[in-house]
mmJSON file of the N, C-alpha and C atoms, coordinates in Angstrom:
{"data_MODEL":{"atom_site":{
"group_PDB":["ATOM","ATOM","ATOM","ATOM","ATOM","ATOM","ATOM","ATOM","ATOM","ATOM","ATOM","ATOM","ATOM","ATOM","ATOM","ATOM","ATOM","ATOM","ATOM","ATOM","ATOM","ATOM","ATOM","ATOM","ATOM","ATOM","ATOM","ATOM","ATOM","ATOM","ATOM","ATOM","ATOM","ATOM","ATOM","ATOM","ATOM","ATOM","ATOM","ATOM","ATOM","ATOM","ATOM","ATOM","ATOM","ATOM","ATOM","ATOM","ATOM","ATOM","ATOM","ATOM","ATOM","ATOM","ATOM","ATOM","ATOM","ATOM","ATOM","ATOM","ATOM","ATOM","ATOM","ATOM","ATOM","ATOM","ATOM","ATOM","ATOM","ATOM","ATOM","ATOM","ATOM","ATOM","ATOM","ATOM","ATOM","ATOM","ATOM","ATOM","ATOM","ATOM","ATOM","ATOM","ATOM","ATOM","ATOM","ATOM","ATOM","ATOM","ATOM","ATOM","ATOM","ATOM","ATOM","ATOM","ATOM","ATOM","ATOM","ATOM","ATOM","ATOM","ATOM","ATOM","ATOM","ATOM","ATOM","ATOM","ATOM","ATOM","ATOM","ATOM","ATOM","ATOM","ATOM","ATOM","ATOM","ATOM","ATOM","ATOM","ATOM","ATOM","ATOM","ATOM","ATOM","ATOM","ATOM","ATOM","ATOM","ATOM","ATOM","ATOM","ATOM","ATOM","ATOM","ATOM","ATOM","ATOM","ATOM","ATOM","ATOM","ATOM","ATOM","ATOM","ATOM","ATOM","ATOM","ATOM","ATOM","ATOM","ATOM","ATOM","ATOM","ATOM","ATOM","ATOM","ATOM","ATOM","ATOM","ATOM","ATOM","ATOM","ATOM","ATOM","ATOM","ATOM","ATOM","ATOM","ATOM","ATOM","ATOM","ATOM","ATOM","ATOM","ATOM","ATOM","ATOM","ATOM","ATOM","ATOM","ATOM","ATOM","ATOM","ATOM","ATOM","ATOM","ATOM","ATOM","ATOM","ATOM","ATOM","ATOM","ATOM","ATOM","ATOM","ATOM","ATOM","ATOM","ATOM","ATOM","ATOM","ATOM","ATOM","ATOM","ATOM","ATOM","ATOM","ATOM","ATOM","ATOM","ATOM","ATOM","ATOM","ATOM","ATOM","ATOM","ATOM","ATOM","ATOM","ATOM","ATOM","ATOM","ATOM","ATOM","ATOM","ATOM","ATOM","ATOM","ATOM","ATOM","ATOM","ATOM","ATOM","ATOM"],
"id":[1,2,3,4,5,6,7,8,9,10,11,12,13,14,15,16,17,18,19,20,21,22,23,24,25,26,27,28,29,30,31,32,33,34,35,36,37,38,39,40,41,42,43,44,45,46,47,48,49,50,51,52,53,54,55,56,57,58,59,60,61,62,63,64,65,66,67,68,69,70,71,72,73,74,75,76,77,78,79,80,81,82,83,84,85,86,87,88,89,90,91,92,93,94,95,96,97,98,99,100,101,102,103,104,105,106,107,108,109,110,111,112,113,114,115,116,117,118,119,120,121,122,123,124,125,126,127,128,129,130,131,132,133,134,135,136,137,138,139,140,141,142,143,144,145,146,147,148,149,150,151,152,153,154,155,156,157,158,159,160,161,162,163,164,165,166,167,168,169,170,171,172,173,174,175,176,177,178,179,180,181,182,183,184,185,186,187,188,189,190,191,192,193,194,195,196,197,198,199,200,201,202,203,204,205,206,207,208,209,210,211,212,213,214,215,216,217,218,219,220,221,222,223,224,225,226,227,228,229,230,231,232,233,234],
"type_symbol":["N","C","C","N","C","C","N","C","C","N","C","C","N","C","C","N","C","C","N","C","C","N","C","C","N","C","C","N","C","C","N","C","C","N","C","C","N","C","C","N","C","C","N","C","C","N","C","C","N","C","C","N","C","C","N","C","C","N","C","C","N","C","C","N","C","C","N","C","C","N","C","C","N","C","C","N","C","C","N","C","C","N","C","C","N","C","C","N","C","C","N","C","C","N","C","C","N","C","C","N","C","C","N","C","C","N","C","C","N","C","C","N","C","C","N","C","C","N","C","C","N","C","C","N","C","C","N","C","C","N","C","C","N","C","C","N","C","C","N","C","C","N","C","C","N","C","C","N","C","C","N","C","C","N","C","C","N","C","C","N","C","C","N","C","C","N","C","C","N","C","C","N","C","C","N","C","C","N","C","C","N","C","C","N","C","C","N","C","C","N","C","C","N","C","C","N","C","C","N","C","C","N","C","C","N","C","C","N","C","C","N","C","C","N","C","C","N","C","C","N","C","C","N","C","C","N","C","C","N","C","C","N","C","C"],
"label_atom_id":["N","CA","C","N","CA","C","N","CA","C","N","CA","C","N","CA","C","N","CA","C","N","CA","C","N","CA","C","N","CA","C","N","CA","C","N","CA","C","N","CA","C","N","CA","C","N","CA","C","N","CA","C","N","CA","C","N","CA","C","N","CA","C","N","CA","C","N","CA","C","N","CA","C","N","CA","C","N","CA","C","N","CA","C","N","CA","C","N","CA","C","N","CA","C","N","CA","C","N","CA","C","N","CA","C","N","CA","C","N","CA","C","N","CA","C","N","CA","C","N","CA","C","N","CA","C","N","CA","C","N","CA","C","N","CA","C","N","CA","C","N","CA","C","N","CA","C","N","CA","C","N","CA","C","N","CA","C","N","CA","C","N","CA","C","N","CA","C","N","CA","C","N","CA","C","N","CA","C","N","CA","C","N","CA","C","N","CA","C","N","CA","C","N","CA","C","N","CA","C","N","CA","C","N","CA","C","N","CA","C","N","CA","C","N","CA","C","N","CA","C","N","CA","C","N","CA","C","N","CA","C","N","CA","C","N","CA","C","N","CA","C","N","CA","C","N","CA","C","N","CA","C","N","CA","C","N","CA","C","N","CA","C","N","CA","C","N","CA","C","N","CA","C"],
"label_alt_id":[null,null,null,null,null,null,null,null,null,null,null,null,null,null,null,null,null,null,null,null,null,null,null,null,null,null,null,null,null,null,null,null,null,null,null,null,null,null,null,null,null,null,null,null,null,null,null,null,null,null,null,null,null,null,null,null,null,null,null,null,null,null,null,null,null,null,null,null,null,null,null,null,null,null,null,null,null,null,null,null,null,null,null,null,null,null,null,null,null,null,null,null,null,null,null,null,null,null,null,null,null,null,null,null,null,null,null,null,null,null,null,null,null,null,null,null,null,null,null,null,null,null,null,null,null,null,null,null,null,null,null,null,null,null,null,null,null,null,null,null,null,null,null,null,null,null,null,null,null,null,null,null,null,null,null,null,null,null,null,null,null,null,null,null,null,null,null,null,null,null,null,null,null,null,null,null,null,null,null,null,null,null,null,null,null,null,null,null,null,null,null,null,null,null,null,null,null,null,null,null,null,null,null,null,null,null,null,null,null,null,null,null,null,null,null,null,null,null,null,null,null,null,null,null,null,null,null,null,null,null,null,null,null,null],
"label_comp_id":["UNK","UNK","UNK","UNK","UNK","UNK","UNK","UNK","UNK","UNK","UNK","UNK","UNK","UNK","UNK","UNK","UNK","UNK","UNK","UNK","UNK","UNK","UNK","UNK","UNK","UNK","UNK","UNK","UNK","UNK","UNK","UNK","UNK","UNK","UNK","UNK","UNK","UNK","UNK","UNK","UNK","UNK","UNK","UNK","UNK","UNK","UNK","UNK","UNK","UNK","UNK","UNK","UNK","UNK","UNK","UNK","UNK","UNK","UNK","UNK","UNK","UNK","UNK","UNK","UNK","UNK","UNK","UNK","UNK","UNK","UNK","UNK","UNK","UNK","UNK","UNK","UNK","UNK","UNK","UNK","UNK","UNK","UNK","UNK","UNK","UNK","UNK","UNK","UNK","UNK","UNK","UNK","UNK","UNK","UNK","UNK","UNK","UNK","UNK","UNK","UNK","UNK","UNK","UNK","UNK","UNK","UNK","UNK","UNK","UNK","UNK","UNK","UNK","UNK","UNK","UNK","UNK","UNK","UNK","UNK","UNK","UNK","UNK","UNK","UNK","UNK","UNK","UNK","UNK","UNK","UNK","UNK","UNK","UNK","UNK","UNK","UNK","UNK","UNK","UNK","UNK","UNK","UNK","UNK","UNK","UNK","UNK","UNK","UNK","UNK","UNK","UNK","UNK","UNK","UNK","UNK","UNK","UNK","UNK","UNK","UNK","UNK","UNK","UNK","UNK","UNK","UNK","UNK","UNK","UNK","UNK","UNK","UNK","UNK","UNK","UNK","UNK","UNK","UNK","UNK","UNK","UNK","UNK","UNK","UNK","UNK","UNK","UNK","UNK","UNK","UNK","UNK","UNK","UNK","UNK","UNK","UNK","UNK","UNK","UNK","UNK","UNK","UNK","UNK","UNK","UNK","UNK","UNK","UNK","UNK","UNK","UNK","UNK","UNK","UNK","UNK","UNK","UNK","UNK","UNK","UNK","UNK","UNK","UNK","UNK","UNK","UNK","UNK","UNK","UNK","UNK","UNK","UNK","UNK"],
"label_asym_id":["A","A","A","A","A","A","A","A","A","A","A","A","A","A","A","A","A","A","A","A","A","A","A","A","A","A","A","A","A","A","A","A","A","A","A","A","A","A","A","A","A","A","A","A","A","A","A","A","A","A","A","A","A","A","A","A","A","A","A","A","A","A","A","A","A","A","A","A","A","A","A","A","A","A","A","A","A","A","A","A","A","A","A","A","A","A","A","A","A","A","A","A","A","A","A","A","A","A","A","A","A","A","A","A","A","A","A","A","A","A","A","A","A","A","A","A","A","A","A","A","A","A","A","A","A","A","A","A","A","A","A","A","A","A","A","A","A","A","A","A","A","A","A","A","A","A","A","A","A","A","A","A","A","A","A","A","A","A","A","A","A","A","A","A","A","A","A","A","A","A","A","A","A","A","A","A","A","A","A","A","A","A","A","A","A","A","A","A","A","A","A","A","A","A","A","A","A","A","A","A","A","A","A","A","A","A","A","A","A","A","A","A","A","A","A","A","A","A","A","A","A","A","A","A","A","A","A","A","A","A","A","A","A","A"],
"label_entity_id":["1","1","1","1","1","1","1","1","1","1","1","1","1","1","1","1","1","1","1","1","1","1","1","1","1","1","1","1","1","1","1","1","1","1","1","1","1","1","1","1","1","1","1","1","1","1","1","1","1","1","1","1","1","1","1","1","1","1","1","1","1","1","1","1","1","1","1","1","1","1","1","1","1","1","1","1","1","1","1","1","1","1","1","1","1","1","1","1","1","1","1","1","1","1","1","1","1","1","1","1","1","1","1","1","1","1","1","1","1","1","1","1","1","1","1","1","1","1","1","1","1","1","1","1","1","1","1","1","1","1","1","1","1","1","1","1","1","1","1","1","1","1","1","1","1","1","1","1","1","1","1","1","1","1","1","1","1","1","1","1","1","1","1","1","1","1","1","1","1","1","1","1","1","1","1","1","1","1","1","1","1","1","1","1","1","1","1","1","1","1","1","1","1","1","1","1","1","1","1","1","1","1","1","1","1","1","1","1","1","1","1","1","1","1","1","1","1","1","1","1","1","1","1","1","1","1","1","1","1","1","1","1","1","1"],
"label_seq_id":[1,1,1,2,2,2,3,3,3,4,4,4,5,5,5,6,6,6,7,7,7,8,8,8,9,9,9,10,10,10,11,11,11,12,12,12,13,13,13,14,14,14,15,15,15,16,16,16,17,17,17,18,18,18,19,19,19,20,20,20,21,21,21,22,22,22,23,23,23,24,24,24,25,25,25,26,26,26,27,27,27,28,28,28,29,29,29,30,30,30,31,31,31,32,32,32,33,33,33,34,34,34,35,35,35,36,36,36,37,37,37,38,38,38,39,39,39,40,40,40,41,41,41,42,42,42,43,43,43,44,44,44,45,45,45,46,46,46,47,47,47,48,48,48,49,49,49,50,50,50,51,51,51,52,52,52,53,53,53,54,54,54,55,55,55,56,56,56,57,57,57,58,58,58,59,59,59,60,60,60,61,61,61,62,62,62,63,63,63,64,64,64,65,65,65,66,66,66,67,67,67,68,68,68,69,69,69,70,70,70,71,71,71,72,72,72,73,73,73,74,74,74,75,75,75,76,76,76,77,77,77,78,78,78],
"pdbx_PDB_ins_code":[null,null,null,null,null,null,null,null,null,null,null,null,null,null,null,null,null,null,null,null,null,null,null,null,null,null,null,null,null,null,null,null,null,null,null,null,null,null,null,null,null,null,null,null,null,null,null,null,null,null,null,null,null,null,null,null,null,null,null,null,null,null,null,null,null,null,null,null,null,null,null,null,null,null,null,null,null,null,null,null,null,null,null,null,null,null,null,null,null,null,null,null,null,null,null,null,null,null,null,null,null,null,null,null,null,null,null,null,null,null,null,null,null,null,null,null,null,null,null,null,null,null,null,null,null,null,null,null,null,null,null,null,null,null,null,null,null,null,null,null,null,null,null,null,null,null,null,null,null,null,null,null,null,null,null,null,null,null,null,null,null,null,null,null,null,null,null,null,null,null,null,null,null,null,null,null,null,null,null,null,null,null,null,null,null,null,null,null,null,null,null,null,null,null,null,null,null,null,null,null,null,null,null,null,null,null,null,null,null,null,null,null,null,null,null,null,null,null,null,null,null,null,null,null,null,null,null,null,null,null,null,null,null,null],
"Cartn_x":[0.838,0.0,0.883,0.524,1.904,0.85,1.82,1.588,0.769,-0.054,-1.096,-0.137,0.494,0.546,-0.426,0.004,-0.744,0.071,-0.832,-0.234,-0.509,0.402,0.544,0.722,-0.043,-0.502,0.217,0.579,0.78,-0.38,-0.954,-2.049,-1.722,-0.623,-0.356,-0.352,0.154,0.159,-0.585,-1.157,-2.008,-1.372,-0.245,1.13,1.225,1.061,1.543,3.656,3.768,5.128,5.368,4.764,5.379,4.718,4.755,4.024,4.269,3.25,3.593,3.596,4.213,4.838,4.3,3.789,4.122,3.569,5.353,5.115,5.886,6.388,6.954,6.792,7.385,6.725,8.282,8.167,9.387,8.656,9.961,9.27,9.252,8.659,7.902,9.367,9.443,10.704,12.054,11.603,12.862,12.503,13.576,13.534,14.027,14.064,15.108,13.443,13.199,12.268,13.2,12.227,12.66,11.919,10.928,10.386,9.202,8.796,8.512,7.523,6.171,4.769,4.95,4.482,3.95,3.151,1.728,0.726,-0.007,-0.22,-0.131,0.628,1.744,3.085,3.325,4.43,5.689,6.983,7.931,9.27,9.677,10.959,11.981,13.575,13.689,14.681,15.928,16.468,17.805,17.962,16.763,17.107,16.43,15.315,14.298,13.411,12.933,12.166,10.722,9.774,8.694,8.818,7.86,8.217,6.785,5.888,4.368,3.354,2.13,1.417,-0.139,-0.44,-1.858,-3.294,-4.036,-5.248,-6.367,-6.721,-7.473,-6.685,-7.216,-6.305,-5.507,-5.441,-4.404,-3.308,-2.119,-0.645,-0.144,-0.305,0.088,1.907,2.397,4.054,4.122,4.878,5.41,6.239,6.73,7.371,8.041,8.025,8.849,7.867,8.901,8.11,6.971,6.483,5.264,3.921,4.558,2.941,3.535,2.248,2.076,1.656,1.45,1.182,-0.051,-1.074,-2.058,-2.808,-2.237,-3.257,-2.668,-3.064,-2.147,-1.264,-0.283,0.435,0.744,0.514,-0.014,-1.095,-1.951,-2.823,-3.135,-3.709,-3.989,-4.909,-4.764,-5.501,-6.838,-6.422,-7.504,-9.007],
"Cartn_y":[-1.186,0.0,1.25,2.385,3.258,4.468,4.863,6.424,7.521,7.846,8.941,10.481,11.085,12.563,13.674,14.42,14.969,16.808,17.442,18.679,19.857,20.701,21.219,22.788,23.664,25.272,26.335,27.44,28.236,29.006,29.091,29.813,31.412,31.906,33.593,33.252,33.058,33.135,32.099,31.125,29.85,29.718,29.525,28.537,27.43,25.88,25.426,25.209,24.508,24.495,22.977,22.366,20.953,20.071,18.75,17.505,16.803,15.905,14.541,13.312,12.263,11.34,10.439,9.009,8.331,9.576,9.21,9.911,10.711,11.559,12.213,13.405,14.497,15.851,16.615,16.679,17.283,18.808,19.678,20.573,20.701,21.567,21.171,21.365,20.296,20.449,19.642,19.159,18.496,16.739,16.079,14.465,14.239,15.044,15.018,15.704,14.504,14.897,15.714,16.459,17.898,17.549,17.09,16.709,15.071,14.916,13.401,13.094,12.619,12.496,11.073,11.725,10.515,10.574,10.289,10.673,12.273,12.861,14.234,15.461,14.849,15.484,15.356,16.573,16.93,17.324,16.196,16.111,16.887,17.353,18.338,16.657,16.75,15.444,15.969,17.533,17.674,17.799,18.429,18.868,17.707,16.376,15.527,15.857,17.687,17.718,18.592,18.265,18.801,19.977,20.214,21.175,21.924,20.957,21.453,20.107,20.53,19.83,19.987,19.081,18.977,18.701,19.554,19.423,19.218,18.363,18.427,18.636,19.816,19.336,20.928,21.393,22.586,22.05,22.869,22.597,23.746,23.736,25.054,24.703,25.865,25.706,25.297,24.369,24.254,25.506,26.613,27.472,27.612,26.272,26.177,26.315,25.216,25.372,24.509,23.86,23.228,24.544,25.449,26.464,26.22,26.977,26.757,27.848,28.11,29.362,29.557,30.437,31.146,30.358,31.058,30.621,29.632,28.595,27.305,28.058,27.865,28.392,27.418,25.883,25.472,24.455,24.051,23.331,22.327,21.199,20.543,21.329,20.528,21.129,20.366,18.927,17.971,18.321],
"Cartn_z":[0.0,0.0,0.0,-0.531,-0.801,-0.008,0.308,1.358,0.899,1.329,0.799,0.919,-0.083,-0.14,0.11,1.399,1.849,1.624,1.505,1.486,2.528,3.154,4.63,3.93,4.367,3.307,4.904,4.366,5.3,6.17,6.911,7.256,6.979,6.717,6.426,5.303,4.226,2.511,2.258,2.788,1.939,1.046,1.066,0.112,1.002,-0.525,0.0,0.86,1.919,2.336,2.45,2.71,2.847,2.268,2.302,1.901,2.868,3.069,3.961,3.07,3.771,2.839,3.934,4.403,5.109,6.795,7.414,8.555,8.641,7.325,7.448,6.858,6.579,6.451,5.538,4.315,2.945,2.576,2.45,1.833,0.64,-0.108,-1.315,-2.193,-3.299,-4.263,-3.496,-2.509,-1.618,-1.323,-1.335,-0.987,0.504,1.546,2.752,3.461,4.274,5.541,6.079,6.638,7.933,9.307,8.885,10.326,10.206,11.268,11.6,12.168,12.402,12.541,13.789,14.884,16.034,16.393,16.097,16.784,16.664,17.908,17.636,17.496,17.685,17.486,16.285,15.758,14.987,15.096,15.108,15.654,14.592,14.673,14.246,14.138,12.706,12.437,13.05,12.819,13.293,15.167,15.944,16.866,18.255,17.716,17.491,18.857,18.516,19.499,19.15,19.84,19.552,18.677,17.403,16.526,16.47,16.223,15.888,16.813,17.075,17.591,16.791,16.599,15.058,16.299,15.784,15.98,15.143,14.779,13.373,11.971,11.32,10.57,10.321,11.814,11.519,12.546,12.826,13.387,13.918,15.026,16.145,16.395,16.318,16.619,17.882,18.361,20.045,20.193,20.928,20.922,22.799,23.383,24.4,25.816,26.352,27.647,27.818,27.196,27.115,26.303,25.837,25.19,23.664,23.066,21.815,21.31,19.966,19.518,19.72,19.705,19.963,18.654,17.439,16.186,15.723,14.765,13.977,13.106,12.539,11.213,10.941,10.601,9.004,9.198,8.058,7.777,6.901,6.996,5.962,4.947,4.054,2.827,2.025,2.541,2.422,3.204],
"occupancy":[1.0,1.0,1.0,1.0,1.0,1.0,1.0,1.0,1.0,1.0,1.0,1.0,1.0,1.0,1.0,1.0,1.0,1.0,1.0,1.0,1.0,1.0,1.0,1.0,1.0,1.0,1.0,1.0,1.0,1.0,1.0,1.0,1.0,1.0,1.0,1.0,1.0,1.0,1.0,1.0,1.0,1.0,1.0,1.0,1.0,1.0,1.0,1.0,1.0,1.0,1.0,1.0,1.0,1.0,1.0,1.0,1.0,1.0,1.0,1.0,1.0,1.0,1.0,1.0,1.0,1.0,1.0,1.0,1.0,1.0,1.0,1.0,1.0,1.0,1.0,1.0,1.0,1.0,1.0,1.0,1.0,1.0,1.0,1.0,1.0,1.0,1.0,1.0,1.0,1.0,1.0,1.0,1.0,1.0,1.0,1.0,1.0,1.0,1.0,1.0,1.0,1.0,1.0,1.0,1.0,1.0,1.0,1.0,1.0,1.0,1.0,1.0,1.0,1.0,1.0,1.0,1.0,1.0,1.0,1.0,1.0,1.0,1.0,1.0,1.0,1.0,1.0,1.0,1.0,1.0,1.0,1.0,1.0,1.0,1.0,1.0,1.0,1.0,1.0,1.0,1.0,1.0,1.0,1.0,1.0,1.0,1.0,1.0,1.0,1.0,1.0,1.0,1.0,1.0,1.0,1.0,1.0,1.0,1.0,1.0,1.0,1.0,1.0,1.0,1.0,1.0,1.0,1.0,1.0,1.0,1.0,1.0,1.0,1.0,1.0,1.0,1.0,1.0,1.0,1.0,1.0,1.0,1.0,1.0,1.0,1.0,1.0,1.0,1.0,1.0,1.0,1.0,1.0,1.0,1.0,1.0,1.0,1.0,1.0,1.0,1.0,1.0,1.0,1.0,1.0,1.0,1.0,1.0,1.0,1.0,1.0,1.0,1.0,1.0,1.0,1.0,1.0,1.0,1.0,1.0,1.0,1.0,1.0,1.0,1.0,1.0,1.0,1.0,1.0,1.0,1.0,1.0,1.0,1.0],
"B_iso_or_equiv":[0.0,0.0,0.0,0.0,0.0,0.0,0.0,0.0,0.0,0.0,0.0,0.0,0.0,0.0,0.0,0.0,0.0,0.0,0.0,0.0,0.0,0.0,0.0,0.0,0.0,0.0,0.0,0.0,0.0,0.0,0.0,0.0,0.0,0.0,0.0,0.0,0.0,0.0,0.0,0.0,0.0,0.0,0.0,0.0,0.0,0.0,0.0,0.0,0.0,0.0,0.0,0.0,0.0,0.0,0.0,0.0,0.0,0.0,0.0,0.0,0.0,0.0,0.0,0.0,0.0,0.0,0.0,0.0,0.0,0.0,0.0,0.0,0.0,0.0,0.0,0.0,0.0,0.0,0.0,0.0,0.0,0.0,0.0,0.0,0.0,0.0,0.0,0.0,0.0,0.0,0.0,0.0,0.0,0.0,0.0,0.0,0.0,0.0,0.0,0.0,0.0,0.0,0.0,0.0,0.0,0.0,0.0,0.0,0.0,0.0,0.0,0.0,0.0,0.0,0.0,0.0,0.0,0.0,0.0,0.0,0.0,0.0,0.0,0.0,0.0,0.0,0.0,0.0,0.0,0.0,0.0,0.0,0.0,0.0,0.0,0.0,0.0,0.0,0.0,0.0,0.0,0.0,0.0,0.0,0.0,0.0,0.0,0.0,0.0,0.0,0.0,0.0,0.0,0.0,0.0,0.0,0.0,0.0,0.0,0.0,0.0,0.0,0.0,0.0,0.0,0.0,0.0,0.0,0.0,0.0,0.0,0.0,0.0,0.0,0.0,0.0,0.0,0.0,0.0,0.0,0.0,0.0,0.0,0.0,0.0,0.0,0.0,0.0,0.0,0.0,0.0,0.0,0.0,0.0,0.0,0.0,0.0,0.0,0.0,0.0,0.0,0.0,0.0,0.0,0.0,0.0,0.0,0.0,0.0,0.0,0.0,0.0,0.0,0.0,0.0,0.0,0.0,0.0,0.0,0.0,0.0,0.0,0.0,0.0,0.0,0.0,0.0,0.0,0.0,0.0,0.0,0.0,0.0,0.0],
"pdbx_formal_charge":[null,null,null,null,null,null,null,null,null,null,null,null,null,null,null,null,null,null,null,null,null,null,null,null,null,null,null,null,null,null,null,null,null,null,null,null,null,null,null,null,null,null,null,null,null,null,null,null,null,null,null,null,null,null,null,null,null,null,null,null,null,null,null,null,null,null,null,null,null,null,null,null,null,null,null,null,null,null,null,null,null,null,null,null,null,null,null,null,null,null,null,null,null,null,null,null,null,null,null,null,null,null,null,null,null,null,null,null,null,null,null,null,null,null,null,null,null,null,null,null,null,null,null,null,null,null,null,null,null,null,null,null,null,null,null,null,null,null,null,null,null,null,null,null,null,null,null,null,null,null,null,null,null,null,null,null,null,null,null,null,null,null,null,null,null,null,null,null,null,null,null,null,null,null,null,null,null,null,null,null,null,null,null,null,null,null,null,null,null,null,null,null,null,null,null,null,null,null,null,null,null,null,null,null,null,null,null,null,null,null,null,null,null,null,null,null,null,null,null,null,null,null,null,null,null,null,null,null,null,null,null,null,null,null],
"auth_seq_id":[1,1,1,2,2,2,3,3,3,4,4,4,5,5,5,6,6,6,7,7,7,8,8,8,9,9,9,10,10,10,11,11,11,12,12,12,13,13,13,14,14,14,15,15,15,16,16,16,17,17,17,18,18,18,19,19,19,20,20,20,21,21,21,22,22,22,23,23,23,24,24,24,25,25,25,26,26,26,27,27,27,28,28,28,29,29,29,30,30,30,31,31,31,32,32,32,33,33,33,34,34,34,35,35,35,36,36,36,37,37,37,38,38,38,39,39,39,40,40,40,41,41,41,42,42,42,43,43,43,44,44,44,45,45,45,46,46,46,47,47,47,48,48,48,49,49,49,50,50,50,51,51,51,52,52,52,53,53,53,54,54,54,55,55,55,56,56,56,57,57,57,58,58,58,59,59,59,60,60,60,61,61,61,62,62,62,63,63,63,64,64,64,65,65,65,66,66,66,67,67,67,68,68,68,69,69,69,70,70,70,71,71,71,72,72,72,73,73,73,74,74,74,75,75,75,76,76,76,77,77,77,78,78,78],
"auth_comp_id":["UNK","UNK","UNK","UNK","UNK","UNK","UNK","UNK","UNK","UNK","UNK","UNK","UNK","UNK","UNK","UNK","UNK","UNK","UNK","UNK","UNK","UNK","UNK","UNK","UNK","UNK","UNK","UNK","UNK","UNK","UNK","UNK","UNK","UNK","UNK","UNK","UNK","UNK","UNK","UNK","UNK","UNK","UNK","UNK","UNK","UNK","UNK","UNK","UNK","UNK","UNK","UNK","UNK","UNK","UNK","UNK","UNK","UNK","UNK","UNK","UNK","UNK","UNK","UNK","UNK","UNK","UNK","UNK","UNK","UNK","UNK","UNK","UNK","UNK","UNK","UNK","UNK","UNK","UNK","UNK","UNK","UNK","UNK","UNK","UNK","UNK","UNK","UNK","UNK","UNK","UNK","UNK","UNK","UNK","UNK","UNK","UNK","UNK","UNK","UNK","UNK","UNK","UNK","UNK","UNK","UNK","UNK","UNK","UNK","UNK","UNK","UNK","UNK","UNK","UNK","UNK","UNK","UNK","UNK","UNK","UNK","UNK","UNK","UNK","UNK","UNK","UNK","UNK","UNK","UNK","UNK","UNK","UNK","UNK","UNK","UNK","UNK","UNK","UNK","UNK","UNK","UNK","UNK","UNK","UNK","UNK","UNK","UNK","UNK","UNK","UNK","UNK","UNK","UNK","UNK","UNK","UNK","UNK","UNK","UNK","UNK","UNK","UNK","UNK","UNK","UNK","UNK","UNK","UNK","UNK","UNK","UNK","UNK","UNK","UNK","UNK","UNK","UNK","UNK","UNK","UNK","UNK","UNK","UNK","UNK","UNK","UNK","UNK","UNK","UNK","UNK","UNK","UNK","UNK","UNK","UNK","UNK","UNK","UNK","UNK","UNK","UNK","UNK","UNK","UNK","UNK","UNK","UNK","UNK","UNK","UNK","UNK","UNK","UNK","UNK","UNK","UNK","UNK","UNK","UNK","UNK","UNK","UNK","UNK","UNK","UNK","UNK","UNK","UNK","UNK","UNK","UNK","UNK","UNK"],
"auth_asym_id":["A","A","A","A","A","A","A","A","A","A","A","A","A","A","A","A","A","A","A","A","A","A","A","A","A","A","A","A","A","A","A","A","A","A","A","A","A","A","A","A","A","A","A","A","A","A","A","A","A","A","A","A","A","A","A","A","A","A","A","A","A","A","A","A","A","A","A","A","A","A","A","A","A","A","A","A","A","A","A","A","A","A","A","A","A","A","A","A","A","A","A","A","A","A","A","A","A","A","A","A","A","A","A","A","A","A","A","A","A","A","A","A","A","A","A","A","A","A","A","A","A","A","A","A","A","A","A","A","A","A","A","A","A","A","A","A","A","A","A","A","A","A","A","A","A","A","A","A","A","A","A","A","A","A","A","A","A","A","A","A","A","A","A","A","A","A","A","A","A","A","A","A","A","A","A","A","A","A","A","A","A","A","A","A","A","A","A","A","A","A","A","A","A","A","A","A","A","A","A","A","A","A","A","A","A","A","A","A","A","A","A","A","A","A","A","A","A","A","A","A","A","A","A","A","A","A","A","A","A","A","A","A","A","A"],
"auth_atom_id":["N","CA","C","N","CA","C","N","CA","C","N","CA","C","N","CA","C","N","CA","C","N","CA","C","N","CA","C","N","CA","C","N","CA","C","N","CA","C","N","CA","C","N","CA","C","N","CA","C","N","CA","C","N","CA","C","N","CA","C","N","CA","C","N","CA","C","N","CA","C","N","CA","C","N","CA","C","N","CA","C","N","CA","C","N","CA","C","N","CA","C","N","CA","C","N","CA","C","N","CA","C","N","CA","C","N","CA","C","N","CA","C","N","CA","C","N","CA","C","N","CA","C","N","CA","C","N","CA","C","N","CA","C","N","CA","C","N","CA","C","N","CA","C","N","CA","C","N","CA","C","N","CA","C","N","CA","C","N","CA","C","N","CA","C","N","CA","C","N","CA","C","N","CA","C","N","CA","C","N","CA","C","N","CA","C","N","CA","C","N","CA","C","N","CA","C","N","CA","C","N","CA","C","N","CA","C","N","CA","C","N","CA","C","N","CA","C","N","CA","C","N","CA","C","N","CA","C","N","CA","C","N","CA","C","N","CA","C","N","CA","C","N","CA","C","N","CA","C","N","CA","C","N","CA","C","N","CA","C","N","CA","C","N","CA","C","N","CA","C","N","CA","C"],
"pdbx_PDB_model_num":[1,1,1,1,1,1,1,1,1,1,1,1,1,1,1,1,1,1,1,1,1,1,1,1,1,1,1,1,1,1,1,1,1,1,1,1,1,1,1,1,1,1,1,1,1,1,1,1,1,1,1,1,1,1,1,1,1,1,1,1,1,1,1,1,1,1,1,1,1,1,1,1,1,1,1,1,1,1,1,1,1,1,1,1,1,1,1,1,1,1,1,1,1,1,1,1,1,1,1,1,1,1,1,1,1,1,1,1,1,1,1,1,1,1,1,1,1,1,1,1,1,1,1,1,1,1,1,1,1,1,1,1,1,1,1,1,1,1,1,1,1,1,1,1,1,1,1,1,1,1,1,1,1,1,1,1,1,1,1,1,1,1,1,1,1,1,1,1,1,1,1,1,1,1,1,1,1,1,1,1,1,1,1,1,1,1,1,1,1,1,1,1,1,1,1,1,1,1,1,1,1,1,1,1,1,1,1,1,1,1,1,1,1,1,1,1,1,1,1,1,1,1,1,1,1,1,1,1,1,1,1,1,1,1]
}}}
């Protein structure tokens, strides 16, 4: 069964920025995941720590400490 491509839009420009692959998350024009899908989390591959946290089908930044951003900045598009 092959991996459903999913596409991840900016909530400020509604460009898309990434794709998901599997469980993983490329930005657009690139073969090198940047980040990594567990559940409701989004790991960060270089630093492998909380990056974004998904609610549906938008993605609020982790920005330290255990908080998160106020509004999502990115979204599914499906």
């Amino acid at each position: 069964m092959e991996a459903k491509e999913r596409y991840l839009y900016d909530c400020v420009s509604d460009r898309a920025v990434f794709y998901e692959a599997g469980e993983y998350l490329f930005p657009l024009a690139s073969s090198t995941a940047e980040y990594w899908i567990d559940g409701d989390y989004v790991y960060c591959m270089k630093t492998d720590s909380i990056a974004f946290w998904v609610l549906g089908k938008q993605l609020y930044q982790h920005i330290g400490r255990g908080e998160l951003t106020r509004d999502p900045v990115l979204y599914y598009g499906d």
